[in-house]
C-alpha positions in Angstrom: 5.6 -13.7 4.2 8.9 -11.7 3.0 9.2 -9.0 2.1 12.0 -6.9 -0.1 12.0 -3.5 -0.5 14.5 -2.3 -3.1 15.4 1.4 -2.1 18.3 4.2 -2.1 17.1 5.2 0.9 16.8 1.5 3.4 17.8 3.8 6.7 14.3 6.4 6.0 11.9 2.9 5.9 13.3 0.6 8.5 11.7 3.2 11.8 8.3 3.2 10.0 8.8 -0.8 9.6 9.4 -1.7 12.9 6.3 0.4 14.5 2.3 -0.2 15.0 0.7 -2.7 12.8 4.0 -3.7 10.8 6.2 -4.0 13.9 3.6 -6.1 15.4 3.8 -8.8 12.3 7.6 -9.1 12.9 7.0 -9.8 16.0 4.5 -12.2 15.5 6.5 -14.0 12.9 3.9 -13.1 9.9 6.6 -11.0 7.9 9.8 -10.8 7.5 11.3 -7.5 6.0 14.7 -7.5 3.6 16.1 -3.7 2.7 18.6 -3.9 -0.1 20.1 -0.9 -0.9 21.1 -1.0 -5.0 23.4 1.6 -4.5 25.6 -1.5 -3.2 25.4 -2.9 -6.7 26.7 -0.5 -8.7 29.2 -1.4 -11.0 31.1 2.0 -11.6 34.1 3.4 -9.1 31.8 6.1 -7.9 28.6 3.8 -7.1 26.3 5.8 -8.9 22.8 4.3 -10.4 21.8 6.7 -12.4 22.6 8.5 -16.1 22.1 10.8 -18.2 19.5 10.0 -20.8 19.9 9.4 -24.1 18.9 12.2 -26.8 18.9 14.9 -24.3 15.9 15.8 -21.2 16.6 17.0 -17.6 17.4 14.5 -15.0 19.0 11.6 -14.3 17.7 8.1 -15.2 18.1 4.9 -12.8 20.9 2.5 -14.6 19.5 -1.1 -15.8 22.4 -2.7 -13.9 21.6 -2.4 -10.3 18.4 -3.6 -10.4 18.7 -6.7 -12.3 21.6 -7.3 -10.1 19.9 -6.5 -7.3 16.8 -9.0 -8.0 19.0 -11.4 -9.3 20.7 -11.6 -6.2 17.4 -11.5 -3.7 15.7 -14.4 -6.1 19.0 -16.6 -5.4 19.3 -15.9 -2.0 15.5 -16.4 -0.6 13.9 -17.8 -4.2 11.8 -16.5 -6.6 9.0 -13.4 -5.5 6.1 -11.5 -6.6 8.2 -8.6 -8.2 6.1 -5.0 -7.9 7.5 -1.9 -10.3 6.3 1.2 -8.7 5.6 3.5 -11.5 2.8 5.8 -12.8 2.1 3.6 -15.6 0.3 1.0 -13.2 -2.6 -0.4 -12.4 -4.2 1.5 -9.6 -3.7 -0.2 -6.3 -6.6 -0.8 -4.2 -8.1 -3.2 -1.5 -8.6 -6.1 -3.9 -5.2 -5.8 -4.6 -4.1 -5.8 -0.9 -6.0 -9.1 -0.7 -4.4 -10.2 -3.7 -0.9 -9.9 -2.8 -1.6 -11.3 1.0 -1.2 -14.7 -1.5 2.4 -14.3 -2.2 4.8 -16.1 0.1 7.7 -13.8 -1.3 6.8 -10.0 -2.6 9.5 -7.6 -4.1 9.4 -4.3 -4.4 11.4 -1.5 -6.3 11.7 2.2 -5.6 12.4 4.5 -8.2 14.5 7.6 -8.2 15.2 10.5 -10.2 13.2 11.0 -13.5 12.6 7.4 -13.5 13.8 3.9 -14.7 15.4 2.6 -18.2 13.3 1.4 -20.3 15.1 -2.0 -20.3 14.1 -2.2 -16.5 10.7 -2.7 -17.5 11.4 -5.2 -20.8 14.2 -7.3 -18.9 12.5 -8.2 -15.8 8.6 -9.4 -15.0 7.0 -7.0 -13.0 3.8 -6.4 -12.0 3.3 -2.4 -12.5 1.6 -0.8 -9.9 0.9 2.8 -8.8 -0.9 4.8 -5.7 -2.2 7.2 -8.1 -1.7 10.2 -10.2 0.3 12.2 -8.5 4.4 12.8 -8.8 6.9 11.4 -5.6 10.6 11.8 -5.5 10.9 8.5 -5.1 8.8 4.8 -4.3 9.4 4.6 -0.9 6.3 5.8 0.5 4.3 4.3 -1.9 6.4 0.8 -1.0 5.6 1.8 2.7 1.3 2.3 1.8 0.9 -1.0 -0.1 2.9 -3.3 2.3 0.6 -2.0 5.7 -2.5 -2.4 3.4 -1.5 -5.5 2.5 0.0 -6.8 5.7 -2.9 -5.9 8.1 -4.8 -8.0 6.1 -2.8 -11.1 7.4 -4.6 -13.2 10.3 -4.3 -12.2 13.5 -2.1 -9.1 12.7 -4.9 -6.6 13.8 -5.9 -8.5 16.7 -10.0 -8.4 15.8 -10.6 -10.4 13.0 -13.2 -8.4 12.3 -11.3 -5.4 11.9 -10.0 -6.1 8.5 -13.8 -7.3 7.3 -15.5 -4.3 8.8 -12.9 -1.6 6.9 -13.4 0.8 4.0 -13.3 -1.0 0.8 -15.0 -4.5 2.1 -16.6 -7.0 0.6 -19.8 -4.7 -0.4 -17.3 -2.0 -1.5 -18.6 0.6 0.8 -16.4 3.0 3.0 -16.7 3.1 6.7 -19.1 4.1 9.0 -19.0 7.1 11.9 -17.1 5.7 14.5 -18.1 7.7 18.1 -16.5 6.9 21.7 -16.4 9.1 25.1 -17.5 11.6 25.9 -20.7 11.2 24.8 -21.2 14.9 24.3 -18.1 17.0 23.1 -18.6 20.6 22.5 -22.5 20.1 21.7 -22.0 17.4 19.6 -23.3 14.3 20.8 -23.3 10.9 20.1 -26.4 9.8 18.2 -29.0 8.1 19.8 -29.2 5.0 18.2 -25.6 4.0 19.1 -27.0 4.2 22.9 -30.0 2.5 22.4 -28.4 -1.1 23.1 -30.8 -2.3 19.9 -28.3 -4.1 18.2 -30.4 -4.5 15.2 -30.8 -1.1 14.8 -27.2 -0.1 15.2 -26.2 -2.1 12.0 -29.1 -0.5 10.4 -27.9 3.0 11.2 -24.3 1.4 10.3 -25.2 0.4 6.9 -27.5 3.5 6.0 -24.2 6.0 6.9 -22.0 4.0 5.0 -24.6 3.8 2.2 -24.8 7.7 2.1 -20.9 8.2 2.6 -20.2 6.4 -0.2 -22.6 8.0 -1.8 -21.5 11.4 -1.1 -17.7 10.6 -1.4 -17.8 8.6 -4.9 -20.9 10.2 -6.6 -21.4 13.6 -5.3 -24.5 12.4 -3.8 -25.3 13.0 -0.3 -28.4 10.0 -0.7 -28.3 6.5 -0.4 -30.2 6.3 -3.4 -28.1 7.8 -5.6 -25.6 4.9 -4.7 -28.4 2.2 -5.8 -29.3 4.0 -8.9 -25.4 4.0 -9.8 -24.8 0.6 -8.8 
């Protein structure tokens, strides 16, 4: 998969890039990452992206030029991708979308600045809108950053366990994850439940399954009872 990352800032992304989970699918050939900095196709003496807007408002506003140039350029040079607008206005992105994008052979992604984009952004080019949530950034790098390790891990063989992936939060039943517990099997007084030493298999996934039923429960509903996730579902 490749993938572009349209950004002012290409030096603050490429450490995170390289390390952990999405260093290890450069390495293992699953990704490729392309940074273009759309600063570099600014069509002005002083290379500046951004205005002010039209009929007054604080801020700057990103430039329509840049971008289309930018894309234009990307689509030309490694063909056409699945284009992503980061923006407030879009859906809400989520694991089903993670798995969604994993289908893309080519996925682009543009980073806002400032107060945001011209509206002719939006109209010129086909984007699929998508947002982390609502909540104000400076800019769509970390939210670029999020969505490509949620979707990448998903990738075969990238986590190593090909269970990993399946066992996560946000699986196929929807449920978040279960208590995790390692050594020492007492810390401080807390100790690791019984069950999870048992060496009863069966009932370990039945434990599992309960803590995830009332985790979810608690988290989504306000509910601290699996019960109240089965009478919501």
């Amino acid at each position: 998969m490749l993938c572009t990352v349209l950004t002012l800032f290409p030096e603050a992304i490429r450490p995170y890039l390289d390390e952990s989970i999405l260093g290890i699918a450069q390495r293992m050939g699953r990704v490729r990452f392309h940074l273009v900095n759309y600063r570099d196709h600014a069509q002005n003496a002083h290379n500046t992206v951004d205005d002010r807007p039209f009929g007054g408002g604080p801020g700057m506003v990103l430039r329509p030029e840049p971008i289309f140039d930018a894309v234009e350029e990307v689509e030309r040079s490694f063909g056409p991708a699945h284009r992503i607008l980061l923006t407030p206005r879009g859906r809400r992105f989520d694991q089903a979308l993670a798995r969604e994008l994993t289908g893309h052979e080519h996925i682009l992604l543009c980073c806002g600045r400032y107060e945001g984009f011209d509206e002719r952004i939006r109209l010129g080019l086909q984007w699929d809108e998508v947002s982390l949530g609502d909540f104000v950034l400076s800019g769509g790098e970390l939210p670029a950053l999020a969505i490509l390790e949620a979707t990448l891990r998903l990738l075969p063989g990238v986590l190593g366990h090909e269970e990993s992936a399946v066992q996560d939060s946000f699986g196929a039943d929807g449920l978040l994850d279960h208590p995790h517990y390692t050594r020492p099997r007492v810390f401080r007084d807390m100790a690791v439940p019984d069950v999870l030493l048992s060496g009863d298999h069966g009932a370990v996934e039945r434990w599992r399954r309960e803590q995830r039923e009332r985790i979810t429960a608690r988290a989504r509903f306000g509910a601290d009872d699996r019960r109240s996730t089965q009478q919501r579902n």
